[in-house]
C-alpha positions as CSV (number, residue, x, y, z in Angstrom):
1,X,-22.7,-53.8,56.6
2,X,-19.4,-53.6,58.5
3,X,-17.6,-55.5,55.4
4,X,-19.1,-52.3,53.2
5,X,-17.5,-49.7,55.6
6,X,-14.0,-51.3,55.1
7,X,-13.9,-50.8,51.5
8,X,-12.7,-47.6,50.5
9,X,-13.6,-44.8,47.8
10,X,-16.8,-46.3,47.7
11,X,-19.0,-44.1,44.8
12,X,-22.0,-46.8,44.3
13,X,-22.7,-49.9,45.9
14,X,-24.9,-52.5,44.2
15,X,-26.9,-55.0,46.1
16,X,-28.9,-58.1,45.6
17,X,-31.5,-60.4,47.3
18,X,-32.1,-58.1,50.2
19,X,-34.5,-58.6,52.5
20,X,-37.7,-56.5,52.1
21,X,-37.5,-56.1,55.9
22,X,-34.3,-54.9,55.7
23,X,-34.7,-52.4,53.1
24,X,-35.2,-48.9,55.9
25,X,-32.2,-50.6,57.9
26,X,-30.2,-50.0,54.7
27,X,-31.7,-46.5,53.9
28,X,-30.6,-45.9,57.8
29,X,-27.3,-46.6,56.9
30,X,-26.9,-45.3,53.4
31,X,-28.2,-41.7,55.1
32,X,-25.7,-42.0,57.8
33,X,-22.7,-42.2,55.8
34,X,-24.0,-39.7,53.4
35,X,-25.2,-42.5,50.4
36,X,-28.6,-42.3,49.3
37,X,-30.7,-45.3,48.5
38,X,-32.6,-46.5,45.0
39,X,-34.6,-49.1,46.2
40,X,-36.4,-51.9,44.1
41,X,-39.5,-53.4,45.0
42,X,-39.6,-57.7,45.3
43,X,-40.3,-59.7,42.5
44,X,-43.5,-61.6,42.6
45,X,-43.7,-63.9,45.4
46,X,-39.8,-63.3,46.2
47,X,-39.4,-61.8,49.6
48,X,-36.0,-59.9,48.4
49,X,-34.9,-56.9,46.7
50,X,-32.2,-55.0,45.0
51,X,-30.9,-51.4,45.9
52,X,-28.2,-49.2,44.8
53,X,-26.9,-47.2,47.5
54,X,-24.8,-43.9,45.5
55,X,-23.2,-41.2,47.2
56,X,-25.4,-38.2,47.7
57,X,-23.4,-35.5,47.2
58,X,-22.4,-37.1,43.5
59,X,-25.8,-37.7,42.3
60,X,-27.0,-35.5,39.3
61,X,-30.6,-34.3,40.6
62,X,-33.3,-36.3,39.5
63,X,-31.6,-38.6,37.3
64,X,-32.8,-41.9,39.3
65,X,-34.7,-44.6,37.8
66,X,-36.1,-47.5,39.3
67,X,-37.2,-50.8,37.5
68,X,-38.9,-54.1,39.0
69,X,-40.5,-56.4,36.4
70,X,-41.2,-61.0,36.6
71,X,-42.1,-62.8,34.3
72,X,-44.2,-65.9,35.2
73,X,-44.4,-69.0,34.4
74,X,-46.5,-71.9,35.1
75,X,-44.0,-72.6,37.9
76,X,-43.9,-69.7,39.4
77,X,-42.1,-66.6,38.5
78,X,-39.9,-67.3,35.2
79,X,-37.3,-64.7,34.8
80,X,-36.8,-61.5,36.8
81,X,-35.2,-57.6,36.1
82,X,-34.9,-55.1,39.1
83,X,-32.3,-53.0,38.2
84,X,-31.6,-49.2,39.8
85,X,-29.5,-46.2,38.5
86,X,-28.3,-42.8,38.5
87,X,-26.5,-40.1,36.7
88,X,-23.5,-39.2,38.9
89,X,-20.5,-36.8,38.8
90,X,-17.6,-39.1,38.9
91,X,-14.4,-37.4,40.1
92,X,-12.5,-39.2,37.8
93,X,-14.4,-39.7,34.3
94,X,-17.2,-36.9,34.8
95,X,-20.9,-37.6,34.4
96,X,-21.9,-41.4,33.7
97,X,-24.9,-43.2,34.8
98,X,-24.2,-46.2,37.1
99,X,-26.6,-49.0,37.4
100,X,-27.0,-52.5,39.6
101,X,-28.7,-54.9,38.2
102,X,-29.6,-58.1,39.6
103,X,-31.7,-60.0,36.7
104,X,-32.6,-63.7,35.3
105,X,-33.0,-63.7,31.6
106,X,-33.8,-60.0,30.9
107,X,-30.5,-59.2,29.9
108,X,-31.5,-57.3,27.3
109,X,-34.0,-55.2,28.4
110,X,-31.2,-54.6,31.5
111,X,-29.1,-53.1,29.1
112,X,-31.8,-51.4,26.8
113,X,-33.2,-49.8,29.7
114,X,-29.6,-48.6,31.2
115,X,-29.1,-46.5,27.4
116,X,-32.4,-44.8,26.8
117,X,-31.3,-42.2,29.1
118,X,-28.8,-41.2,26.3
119,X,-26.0,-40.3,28.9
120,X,-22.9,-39.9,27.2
121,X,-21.4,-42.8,29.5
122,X,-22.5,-45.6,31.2
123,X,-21.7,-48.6,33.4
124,X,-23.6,-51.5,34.7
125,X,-22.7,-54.4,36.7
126,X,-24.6,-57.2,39.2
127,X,-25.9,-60.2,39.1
128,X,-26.7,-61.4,35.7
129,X,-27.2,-64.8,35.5
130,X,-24.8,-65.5,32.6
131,X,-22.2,-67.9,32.7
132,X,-19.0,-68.0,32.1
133,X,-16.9,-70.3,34.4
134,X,-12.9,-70.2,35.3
135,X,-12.2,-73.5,34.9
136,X,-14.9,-74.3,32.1
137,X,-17.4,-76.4,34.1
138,X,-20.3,-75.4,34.6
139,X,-23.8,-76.0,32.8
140,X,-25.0,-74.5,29.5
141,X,-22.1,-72.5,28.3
142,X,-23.6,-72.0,24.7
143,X,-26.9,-69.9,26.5
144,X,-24.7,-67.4,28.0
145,X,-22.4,-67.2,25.0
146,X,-25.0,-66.8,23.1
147,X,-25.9,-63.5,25.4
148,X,-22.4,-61.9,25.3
149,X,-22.5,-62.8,21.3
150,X,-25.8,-60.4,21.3
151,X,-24.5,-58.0,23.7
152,X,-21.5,-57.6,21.6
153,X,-23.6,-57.6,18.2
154,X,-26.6,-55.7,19.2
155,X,-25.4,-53.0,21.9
156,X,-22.3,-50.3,22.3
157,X,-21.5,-52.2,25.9
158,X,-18.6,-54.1,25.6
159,X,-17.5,-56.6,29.2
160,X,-15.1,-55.1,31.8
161,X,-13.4,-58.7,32.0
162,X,-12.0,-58.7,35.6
163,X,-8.4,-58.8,36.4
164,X,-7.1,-61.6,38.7
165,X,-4.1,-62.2,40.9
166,X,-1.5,-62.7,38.3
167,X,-2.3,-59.8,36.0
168,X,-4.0,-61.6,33.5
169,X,-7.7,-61.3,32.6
170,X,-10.7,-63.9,31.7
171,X,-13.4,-65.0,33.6
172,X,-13.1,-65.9,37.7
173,X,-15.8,-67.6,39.4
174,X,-18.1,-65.4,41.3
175,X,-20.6,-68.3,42.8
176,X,-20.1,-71.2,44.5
177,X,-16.9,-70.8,45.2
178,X,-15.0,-74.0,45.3
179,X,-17.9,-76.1,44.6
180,X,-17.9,-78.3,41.2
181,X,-20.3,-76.0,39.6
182,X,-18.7,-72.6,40.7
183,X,-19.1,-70.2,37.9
184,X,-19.3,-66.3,37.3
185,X,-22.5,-65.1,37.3
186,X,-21.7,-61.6,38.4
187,X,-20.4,-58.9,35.5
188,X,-19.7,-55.4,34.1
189,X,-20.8,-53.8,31.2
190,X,-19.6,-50.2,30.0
191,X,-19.5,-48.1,27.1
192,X,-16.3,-48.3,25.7
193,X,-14.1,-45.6,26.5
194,X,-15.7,-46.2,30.4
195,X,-14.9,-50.2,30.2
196,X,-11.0,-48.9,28.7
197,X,-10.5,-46.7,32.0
198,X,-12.4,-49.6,34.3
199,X,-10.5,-52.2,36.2
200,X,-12.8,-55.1,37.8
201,X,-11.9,-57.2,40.5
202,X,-13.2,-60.1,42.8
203,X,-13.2,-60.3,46.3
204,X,-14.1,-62.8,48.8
205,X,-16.8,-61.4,51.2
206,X,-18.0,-64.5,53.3
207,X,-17.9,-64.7,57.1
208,X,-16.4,-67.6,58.9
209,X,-19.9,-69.0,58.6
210,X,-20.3,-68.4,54.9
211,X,-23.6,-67.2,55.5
212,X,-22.9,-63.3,54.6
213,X,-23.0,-64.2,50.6
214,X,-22.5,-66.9,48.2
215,X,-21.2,-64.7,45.8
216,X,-17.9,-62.9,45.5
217,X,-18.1,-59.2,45.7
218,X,-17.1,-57.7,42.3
219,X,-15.6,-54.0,42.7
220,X,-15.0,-51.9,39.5
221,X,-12.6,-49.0,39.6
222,X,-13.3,-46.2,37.4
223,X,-10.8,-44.1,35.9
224,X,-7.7,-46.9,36.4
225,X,-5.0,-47.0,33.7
């Protein structure tokens, strides 16, 4: 929580694989700092959630949706969607729905879900599952290109491809940092006039112990040049 308060401008804050016990800790200090929480509920036998913690006073009323669907399979749960949103008054861009999604092969209904609203714009970012990896390891490249092929084909969202250290843009591993199988799992999806005025970034967020995340934290800045 103290890593959160450091980062400036906040408007939304998207978080994954929360405790359930944790979940009125996190209202507590959404409340006190004048955010207010969208809280999922936990996936079948998963003891975590997702919340999106959006600044009060920006949040158009009752425009909050909250979505928490597995899919099982003889395993156990198979895929998973929790994804929350809200309609909010940007300073920047104006109204646009902003969503956190943290997800494992429901892509699709992710995004599906994000544009029945009909809000004239709209961003989404979290944890999606999908790879893409910065130095081209990483596992079954042709599933999640496959997925961004659909996206591209099927939807109106177009990738906010993050910018790194030297300028340039492409992927930038997000998980496992430093590990032979580090990959990005973590993205943003926008309209495209939203994604045109969006710069996404990565930044480190573990502890000396590593044990605060083993993701990156990604940050998109609406209304950058």
């Amino acid at each position: 929580m103290e890593f959160l308060d450091s980062i400036n401008a906040q408007i939304a804050i998207g978080l994954t694989e929360v405790s359930v016990l944790a979940r009125s800790e996190w209202a507590h200090w959404a409340q006190s700092r004048g955010f207010q929480s969208i809280t999922g509920r936990s996936v079948g036998g998963l003891k975590t959630t997702a919340l999106l913690l959006c600044r009060a006073d920006l949040i158009e009323r009752r425009s909050e949706f909250s979505i928490t669907q597995s899919r099982l399979s003889p395993r156990g749960v198979g895929g998973w969607l929790e994804l929350q949103s809200a309609r909010m008054i940007h300073p920047e861009v104006g109204s646009i729905r902003i969503a956190g999604t943290y997800c494992y092969g429901s892509y699709q209904e992710a995004l599906k879900s994000v544009r029945r609203r009909q809000d004239p714009r709209y961003i989404v970012g979290g944890d999606w599952n999908l790879i893409r990896s910065e130095s081209g390891r990483g596992g079954p490249e042709d599933w999640a290109g496959t997925a961004f092929d659909w996206v591209h084909s099927n939807t109106d969202f177009t990738e906010v491809v993050p910018t790194r250290t030297d300028g340039t843009r492409g992927p930038i591993d997000t998980w496992h940092v430093g590990a032979r199988d580090a990959r990005q799992l973590d993205h943003v999806f926008a309209d495209k006039p939203t994604a045109a005025q969006t710069a996404v970034s990565i930044v480190d967020v573990n502890d000396d112990t590593g044990a605060l995340s083993d993701h990156r934290l990604v940050t998109a800045r609406l209304g950058a040049q």
